[in-house]
N, C-alpha and C positions, 0 to 999 in steps of 0.2 A: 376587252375591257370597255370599250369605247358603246359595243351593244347594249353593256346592262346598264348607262347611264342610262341611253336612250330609253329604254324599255322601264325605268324608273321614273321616268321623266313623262313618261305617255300613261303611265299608270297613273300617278300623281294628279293630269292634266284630267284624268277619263273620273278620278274618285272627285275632285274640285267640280267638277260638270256634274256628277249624281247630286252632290250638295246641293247644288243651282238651282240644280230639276226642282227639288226635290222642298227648296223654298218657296220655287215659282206657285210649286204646285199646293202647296201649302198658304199661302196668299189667297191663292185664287177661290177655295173651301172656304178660308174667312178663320182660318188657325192664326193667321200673322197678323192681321189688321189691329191696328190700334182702335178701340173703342172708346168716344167720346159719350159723356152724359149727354142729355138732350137739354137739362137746362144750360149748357153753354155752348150747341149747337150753334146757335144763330148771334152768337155775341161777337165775336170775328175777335181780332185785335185791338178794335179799339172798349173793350167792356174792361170795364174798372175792377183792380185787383181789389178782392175783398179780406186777402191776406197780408200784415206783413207784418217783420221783425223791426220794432219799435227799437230799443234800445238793449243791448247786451253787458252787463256788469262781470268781469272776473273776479270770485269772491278769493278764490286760492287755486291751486294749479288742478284740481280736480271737480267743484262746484263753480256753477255761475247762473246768473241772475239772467233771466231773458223776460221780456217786455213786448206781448204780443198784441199785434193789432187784428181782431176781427169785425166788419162791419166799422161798425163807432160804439165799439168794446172793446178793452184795454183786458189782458189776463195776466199776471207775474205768476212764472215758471222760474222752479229752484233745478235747476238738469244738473247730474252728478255722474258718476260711471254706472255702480247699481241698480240706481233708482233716482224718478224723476216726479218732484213733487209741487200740487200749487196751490200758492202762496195765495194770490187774492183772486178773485172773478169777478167781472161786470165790473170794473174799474169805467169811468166816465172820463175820457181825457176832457184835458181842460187844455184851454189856447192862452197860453201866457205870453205876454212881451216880452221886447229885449230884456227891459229892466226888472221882469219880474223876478223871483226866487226859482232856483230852478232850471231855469233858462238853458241852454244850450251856448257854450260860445260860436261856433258856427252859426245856430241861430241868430245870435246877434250881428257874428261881421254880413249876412244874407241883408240883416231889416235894415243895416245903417247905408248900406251900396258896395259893399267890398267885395270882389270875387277873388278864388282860389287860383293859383296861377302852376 
């Protein structure tokens, strides 16, 4: 009883080692390598994200409202389950104050000195 664990056991160990090989070897050809663009070869860490998710609205338990930031252009995105449709392009954001319309309250407790705790 005791022999066919062993022998389960060394098989298992012998097919996990083909796998290895068999990645290593795969790597090495240029099968596994993650391939970077070249225009952000040389931007390291510190190059500025030119993506991001501005603000996201729930309109009801299946649509919602996403507010996408590319560059310094603004895009409103309707995403649903189906189908995903959009709404405005080349939005201009604008820098509003605490007190303007619109506003953010986080934005405001940030400009008046309040942190989040």
């Amino acid at each position: 009883m005791e022999v066919e664990y062993v022998r389960f056991l060394l098989a298992l160990l012998f097919v996990l080692g083909l796998i290895g090989l068999l990645a290593i070897l795969l790597r090495r050809f240029g099968f596994g390598a993650v391939r970077i663009s070249p225009a952000f070869r040389s931007k390291g860490r510190q190059a500025e994200k030119r993506l991001a998710v501005v603000e996201v609205a729930a309109l009801d338990a299946r649509r919602r409202l996403v507010l996408i930031r590319r560059d310094d252009t603004e895009h409103l995105v309707l995403l649903g389950n189906t189908a995903d449709l959009l709404i405005e392009s080349n939005i201009k954001p604008t820098r509003q104050g605490p007190g303007a319309q619109g506003g953010s309250f986080q934005g405001m407790l940030r400009s008046s000195g309040e942190t989040r705790q």
